[in-house]
C-alpha positions in Angstrom: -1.2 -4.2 8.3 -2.5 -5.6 4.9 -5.6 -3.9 4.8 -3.3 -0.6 4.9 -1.4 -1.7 1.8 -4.6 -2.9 0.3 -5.7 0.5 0.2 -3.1 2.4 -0.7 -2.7 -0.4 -3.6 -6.0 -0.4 -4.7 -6.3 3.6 -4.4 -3.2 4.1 -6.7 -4.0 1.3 -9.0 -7.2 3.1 -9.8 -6.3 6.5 -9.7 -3.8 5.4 -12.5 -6.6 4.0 -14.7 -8.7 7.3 -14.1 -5.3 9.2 -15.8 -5.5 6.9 -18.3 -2.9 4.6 -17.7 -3.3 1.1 -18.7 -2.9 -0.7 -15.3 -2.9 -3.9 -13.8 -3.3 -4.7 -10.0 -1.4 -7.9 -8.7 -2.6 -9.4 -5.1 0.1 -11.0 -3.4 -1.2 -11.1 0.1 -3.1 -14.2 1.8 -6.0 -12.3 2.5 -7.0 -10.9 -1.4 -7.9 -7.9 -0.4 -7.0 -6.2 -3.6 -8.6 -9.1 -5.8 -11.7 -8.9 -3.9 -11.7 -5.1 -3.7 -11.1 -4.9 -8.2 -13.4 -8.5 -7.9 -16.4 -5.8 -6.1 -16.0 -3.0 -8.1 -16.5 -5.2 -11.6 -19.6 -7.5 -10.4 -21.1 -4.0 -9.0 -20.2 -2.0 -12.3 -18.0 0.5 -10.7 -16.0 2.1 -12.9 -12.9 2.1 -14.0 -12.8 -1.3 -13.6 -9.6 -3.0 -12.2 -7.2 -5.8 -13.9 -6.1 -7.6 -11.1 -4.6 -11.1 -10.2 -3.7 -13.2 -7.5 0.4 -14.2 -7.7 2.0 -16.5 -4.8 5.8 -17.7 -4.3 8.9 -17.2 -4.6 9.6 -16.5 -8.5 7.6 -13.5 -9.2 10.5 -12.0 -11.2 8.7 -13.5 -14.8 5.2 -13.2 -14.0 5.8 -9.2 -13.1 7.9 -8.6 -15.5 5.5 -10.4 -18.5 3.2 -7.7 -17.0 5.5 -4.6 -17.0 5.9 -5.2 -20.9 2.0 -5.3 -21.4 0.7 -2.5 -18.9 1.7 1.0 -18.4 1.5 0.2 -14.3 1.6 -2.4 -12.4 0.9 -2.5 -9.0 1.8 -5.0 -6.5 0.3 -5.9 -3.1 2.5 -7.8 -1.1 0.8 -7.6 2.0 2.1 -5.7 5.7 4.6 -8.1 6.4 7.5 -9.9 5.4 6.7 -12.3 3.1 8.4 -14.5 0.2 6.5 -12.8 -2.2 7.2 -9.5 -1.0 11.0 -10.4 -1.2 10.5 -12.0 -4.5 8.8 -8.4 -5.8 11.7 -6.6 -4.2 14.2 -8.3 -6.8 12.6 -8.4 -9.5 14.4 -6.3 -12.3 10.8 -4.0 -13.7 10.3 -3.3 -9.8 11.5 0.2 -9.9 9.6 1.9 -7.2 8.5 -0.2 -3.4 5.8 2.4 -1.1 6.2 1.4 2.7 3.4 2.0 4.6 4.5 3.4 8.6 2.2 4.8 11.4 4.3 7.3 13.3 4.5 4.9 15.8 7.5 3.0 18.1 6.8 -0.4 17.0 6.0 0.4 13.3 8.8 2.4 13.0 11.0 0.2 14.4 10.4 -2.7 12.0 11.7 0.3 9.1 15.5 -0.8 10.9 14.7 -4.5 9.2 13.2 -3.4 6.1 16.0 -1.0 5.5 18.6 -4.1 5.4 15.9 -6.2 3.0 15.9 -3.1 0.6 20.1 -2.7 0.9 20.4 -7.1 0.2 17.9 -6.3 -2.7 20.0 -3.5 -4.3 22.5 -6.7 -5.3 19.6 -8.0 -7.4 17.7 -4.8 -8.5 19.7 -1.8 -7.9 17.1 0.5 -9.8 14.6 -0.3 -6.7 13.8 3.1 -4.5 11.9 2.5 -1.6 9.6 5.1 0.1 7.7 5.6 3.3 4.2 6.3 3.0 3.5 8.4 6.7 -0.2 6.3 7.3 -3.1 7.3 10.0 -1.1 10.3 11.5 -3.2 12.5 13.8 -4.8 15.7 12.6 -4.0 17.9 16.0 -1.3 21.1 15.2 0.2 20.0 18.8 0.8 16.4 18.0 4.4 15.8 16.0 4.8 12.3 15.3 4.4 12.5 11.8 7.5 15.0 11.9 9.0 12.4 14.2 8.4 9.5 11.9 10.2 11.8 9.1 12.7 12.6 11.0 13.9 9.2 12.2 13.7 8.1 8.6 15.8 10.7 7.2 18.5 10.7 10.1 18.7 6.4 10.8 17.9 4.8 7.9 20.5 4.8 4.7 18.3 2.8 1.9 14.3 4.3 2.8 13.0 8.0 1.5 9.9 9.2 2.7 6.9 10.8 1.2 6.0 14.4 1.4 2.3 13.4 1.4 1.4 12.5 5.0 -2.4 10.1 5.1 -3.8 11.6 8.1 -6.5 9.8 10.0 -9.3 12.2 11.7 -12.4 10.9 13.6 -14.1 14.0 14.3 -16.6 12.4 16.4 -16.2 9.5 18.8 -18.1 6.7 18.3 -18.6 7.6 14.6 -18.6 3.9 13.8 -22.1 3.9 16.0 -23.6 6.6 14.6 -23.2 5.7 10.9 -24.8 2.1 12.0 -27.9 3.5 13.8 -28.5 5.9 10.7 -28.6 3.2 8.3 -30.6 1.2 10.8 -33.2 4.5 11.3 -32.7 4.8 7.5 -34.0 1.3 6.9 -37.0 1.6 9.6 -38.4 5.0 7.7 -38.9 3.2 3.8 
């Protein structure tokens, strides 16, 4: 699920700096998707470019909170799953706001039950922390519910997680869109 948090990170973090906010993206997860994502974007030019580092461990209380004082956001990327780092994060004092990423699915939303208690242990440490559910890749179709589901189920079972308003939908209009796109740029390439 990391590439999900990856891109909800990395969305927000620059959608912050295009509002003008001073903001600094912190990568978390094994993977460095973020850092390679803000690594991209400056090589390539794109702007606004992204601050962003690479933080492992267990004591991510000082290194987060060194960057709180100096940024106007800071964004952290802990990855989909538990993690030491993403427990470290949870705790730390300048940590005021944790998104969860869910599909509207059984065994995603069942592993909201475990993060529930991880945000209620955290409250002892950081009680200003709110954690919210970000509704991810919920279908498109009027006749399908599940993101109304997912809400629901939040809502009703689960004491310590909000959820978003904002549902991100995911829509293929076309199957085999994947295809397409590839045989385009491959018919693109053949016609210079």
């Amino acid at each position: 699920m990391a590439p999900v948090t990856s891109t909800i990170a990395t969305n927000l973090a620059t959608m912050l700096k295009l509002a003008g906010f001073d903001t600094h993206l912190v990568d978390c997860d094994k993977q460095l998707t973020s850092l390679k994502f803000a690594t991209r974007r400056t090589a390539q030019g794109i702007a606004p470019a992204l601050v962003c580092t690479h933080v492992a461990g267990n004591q991510l209380q000082v290194p987060l909170a060194d960057l709180a004082e100096k940024y106007d956001a800071v964004i952290v990327d802990c990855g989909g799953q538990d993690s030491v780092e993403l427990r470290s994060a949870m705790i730390a004092p300048c940590v005021d706001l944790m998104l969860i990423p869910v599909q509207a699915g059984y065994f995603d939303l069942e592993t909201l039950v475990t993060m529930d208690q991880l945000v209620q242990t955290s409250h002892i440490y950081n009680p200003r922390l709110v954690a919210q559910c970000v509704i991810n890749r919920a279908p498109t179709h009027a006749q399908v519910s599940v993101a109304e589901e997912a809400r629901a189920f939040i809502t009703d079972e689960l004491t310590q997680l909000g959820v978003l308003a904002s549902v991100l939908h995911d829509r293929v209009s076309l199957p085999g869109w994947e295809k397409a796109v590839v045989a385009a740029r491959s018919l693109a390439g053949a016609t210079r």
